[in-house]
C-alpha positions in Angstrom: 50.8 136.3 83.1 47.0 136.1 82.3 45.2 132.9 84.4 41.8 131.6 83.0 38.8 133.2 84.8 37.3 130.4 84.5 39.2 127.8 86.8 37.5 127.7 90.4 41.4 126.8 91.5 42.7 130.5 90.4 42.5 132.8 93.1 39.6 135.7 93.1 42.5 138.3 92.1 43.7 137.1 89.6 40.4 136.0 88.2 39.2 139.9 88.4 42.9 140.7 86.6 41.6 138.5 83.5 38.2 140.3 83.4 40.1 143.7 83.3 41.9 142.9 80.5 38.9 141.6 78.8 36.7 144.8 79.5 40.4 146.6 78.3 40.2 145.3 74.8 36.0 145.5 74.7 36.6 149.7 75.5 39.4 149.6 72.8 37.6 147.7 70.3 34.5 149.8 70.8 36.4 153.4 70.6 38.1 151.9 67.1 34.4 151.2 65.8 33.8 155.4 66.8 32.4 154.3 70.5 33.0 156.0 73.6 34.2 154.4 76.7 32.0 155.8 79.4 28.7 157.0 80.0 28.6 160.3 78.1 27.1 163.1 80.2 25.2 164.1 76.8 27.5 167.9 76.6 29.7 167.2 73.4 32.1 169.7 75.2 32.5 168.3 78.3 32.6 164.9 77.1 35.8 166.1 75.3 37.5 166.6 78.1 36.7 163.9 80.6 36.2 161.2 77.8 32.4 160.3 79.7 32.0 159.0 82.9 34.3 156.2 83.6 33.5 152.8 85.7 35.1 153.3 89.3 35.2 156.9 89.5 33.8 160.1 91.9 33.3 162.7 89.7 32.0 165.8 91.7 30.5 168.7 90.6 30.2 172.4 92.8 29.0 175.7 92.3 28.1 178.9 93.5 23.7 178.9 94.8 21.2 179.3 92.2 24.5 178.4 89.5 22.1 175.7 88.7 24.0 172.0 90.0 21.3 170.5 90.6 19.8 171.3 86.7 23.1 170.2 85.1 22.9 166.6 87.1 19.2 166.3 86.0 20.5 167.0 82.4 23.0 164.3 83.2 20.5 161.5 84.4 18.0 162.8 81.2 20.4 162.4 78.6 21.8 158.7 80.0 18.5 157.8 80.1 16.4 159.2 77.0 19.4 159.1 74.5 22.1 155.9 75.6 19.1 154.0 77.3 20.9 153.7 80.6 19.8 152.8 84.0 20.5 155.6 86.0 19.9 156.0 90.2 19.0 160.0 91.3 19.6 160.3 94.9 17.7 163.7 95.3 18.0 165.1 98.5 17.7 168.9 98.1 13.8 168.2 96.1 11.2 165.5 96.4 10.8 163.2 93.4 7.7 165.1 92.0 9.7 168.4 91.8 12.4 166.7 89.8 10.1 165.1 87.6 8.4 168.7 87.0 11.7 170.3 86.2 12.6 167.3 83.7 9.2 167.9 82.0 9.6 171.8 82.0 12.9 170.9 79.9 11.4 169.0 77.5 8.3 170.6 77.2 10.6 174.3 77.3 8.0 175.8 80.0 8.9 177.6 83.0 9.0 175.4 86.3 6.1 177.8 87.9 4.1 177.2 84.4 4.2 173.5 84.2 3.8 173.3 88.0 0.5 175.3 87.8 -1.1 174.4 84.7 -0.7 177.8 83.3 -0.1 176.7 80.0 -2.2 176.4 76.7 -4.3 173.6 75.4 -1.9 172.9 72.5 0.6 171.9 75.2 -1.4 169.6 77.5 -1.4 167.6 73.7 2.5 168.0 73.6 2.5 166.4 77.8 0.0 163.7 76.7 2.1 162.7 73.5 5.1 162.3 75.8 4.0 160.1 78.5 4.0 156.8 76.9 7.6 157.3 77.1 8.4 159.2 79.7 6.6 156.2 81.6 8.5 152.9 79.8 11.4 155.3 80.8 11.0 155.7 84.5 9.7 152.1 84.8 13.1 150.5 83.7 15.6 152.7 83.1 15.1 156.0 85.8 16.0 155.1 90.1 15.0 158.4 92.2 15.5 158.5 96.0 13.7 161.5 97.9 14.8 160.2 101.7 15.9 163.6 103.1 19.1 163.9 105.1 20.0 159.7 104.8 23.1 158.4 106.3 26.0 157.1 104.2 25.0 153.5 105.3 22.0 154.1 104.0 23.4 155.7 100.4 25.7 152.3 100.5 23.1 150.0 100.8 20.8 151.0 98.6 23.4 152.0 95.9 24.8 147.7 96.1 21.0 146.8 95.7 20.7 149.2 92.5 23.8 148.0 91.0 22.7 144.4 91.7 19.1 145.3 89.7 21.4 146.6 87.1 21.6 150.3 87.8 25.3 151.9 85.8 25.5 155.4 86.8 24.3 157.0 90.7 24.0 161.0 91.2 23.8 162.6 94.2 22.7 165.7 94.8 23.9 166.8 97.0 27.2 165.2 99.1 26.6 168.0 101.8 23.1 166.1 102.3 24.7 163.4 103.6 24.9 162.1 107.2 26.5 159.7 109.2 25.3 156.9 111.8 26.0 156.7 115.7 29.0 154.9 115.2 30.6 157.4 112.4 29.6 160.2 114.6 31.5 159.3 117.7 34.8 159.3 115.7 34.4 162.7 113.7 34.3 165.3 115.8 33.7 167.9 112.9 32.0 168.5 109.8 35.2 168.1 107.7 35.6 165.0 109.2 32.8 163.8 108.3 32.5 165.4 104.7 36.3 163.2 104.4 34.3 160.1 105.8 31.5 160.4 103.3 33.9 161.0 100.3 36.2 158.6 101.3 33.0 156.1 102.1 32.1 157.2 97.9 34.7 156.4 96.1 35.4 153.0 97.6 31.8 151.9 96.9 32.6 153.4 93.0 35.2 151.1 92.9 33.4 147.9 94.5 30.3 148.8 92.2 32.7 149.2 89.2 29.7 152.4 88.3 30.7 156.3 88.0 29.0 158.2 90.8 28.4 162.0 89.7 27.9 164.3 93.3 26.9 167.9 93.4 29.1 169.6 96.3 28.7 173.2 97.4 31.4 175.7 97.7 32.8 177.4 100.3 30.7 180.9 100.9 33.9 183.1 100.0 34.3 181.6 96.7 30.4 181.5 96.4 30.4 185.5 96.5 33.6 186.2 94.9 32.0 187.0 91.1 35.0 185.9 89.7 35.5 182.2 88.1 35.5 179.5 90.9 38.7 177.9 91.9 39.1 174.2 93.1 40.4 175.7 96.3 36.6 177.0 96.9 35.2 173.6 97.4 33.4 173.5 100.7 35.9 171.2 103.1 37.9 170.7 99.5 41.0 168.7 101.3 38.3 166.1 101.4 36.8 166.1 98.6 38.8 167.1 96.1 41.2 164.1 97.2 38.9 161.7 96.7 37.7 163.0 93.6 38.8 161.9 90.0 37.0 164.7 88.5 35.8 168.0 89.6 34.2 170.3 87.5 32.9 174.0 88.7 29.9 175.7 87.2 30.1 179.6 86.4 27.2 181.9 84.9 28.9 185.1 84.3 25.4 186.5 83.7 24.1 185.6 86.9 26.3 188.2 88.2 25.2 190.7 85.9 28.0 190.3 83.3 27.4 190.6 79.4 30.9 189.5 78.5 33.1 187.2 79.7 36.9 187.6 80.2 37.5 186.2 76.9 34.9 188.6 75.4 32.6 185.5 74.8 28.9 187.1 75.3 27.0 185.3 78.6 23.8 185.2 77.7 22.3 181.9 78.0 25.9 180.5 78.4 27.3 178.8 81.0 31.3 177.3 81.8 31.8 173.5 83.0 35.6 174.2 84.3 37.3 171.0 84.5 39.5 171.9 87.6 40.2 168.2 88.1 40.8 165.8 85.6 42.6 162.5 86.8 42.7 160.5 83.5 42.8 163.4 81.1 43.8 167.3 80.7 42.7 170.4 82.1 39.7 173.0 80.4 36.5 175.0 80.1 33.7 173.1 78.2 31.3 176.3 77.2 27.6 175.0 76.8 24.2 176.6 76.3 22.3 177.0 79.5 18.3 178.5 79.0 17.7 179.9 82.6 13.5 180.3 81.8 13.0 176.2 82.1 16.6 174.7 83.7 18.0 173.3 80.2 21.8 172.8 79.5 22.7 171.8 76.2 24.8 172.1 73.5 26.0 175.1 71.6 25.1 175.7 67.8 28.9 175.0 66.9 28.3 171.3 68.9 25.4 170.1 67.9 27.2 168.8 64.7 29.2 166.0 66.9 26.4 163.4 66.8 26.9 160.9 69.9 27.0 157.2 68.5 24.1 155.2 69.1 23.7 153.1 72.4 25.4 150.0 70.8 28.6 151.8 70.8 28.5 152.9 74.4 30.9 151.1 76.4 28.5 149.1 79.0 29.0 148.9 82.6 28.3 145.1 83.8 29.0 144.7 87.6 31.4 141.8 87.8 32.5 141.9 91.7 30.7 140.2 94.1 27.2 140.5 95.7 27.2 143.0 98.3 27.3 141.1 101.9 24.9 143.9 103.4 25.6 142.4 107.0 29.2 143.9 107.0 27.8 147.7 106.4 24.4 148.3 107.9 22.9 151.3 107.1 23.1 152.6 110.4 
């Protein structure tokens, strides 16, 4: 039985069932029109397999140092923000906001990070940085959240993540989940790091699912699977038990040509290539999406034989409202 949402007499629950079925026929009615249901990630071949980033989940992403996580979630947050015009909240706590910034500006200007950083770069190009700003301002004014605060507790991430969704804010990365913290009072009843690294997932995905928002989380891995050269497995998530339970998605970064291979072991050449292994996949199937990744200025994209599957315009995104209730911040101070 369906109740009306609209009677103050029906109970909260069943008033939230009603809106579920509502946003259930708006995500079917868009995907007949050639929508998607998510928030893409802006890789045609990821997007394949995990069908965009759905409300209410943890999607976590892990690789090896230097693989480049923290690149591929900045190529997350530029594509929902320059091409589906979403709101978007950066929790950066490996890099201060201006180093971000400079590494989104060396990908769309294609310079080298040291380059841009320096201003070793030709006159022709300052033009090229001058023509963009216009945007690249109306951009971060309304649509672009970043939060430097080094080494913040969970409370902290939980409070300001119910005050962005509030303001209107659809998707939240972090990067990076091993970051995190926890207060005095979440301290005295985990007595290790796993502990707390199950705390702080667990803590994650039940604030995706009061938000009703994806979160998108860069985890490390374990330093066995970081120097094993072969592919990464879900087992070599640092703490995985914890994470990878909470996780609906996980999905492992691999350069083969970081480790000095010209071939992969499908005799795919490497260079400028990277995998997005889909070892996790809770609403879909398992798979490698291969995408284009130029190591001189941090840029993932597509590859030539994807560029072809145009995205639909913004319209046809499924959007995100936030329809629970306004966070009581009292019950969860951020410590």
């Amino acid at each position: 039985m369906i109740f009306d949402s609209e009677n103050p007499n029906i109970p909260p629950d069943y008033r939230k069932e009603r809106a579920a079925m509502r946003r259930l026929i708006q995500d079917a009615e868009i995907g007949k029109s050639g929508g998607l249901p998510g928030i893409p990630c802006g890789l045609v071949a990821l997007d394949r397999i995990t069908n965009c980033w759905s409300n209410s989940t943890l999607n976590v992403i892990a690789g090896a140092p230097s693989m480049g996580c923290t690149s591929l979630l900045l190529a997350f947050m530029r594509n929902a923000v320059t091409h589906f015009k979403r709101e978007v909240a950066f929790f950066s706590l490996q890099m201060p906001c201006q180093k971000l910034l400079t590494k989104w500006l060396s990908i769309d200007m294609e310079l080298p990070f040291h380059k841009l950083a320096t201003g070793q770069f030709p006159d022709h190009q300052w033009y090229e940085i001058s023509k963009l700003l216009p945007d690249w301002d109306r951009d971060l004014d309304n649509l672009v959240r970043i939060i430097d605060t080094p080494a913040p507790t969970i409370g902290k991430i939980v409070a300001d993540c119910r005050r962005l969704r509030e303001e209107g804010t659809e998707l939240f990365l972090i990067d990076n989940i091993n970051r995190i913290t926890l207060g005095k009072r979440e301290r005295a009843i985990c007595t290790n790091r796993t502990q707390e690294l199950s705390y702080i997932a667990r803590r994650l995905k039940t604030l995706a699912l009061e938000l009703e928002a994806p979160f998108v989380v860069v985890s490390n891995l374990n330093r066995a699977g970081a120097d094993r050269i072969p592919r990464p497995q879900l087992s070599d998530l640092r703490d995985s038990g914890a994470i990878e339970n909470e996780a609906d998605t996980v999905v492992l970064l691999y350069r083969a040509e970081y480790y000095g291979h010209t071939d992969d072991d499908f005799g795919n050449f490497t260079h400028n290539r990277a995998e997005l292994i889909v070892a996790k996949n809770t609403f879909g199937t398992l798979d490698t999406a291969s995408v284009e990744f130029m190591s001189a200025y941090g840029r993932f994209g597509d590859l030539p034989e994807d560029e072809h599957d145009a995205y639909p315009p913004p319209a046809l995104v499924a959007p995100f409202p936030f329809t629970g209730p306004k966070a009581n911040r009292m019950d969860d101070p951020p410590f």
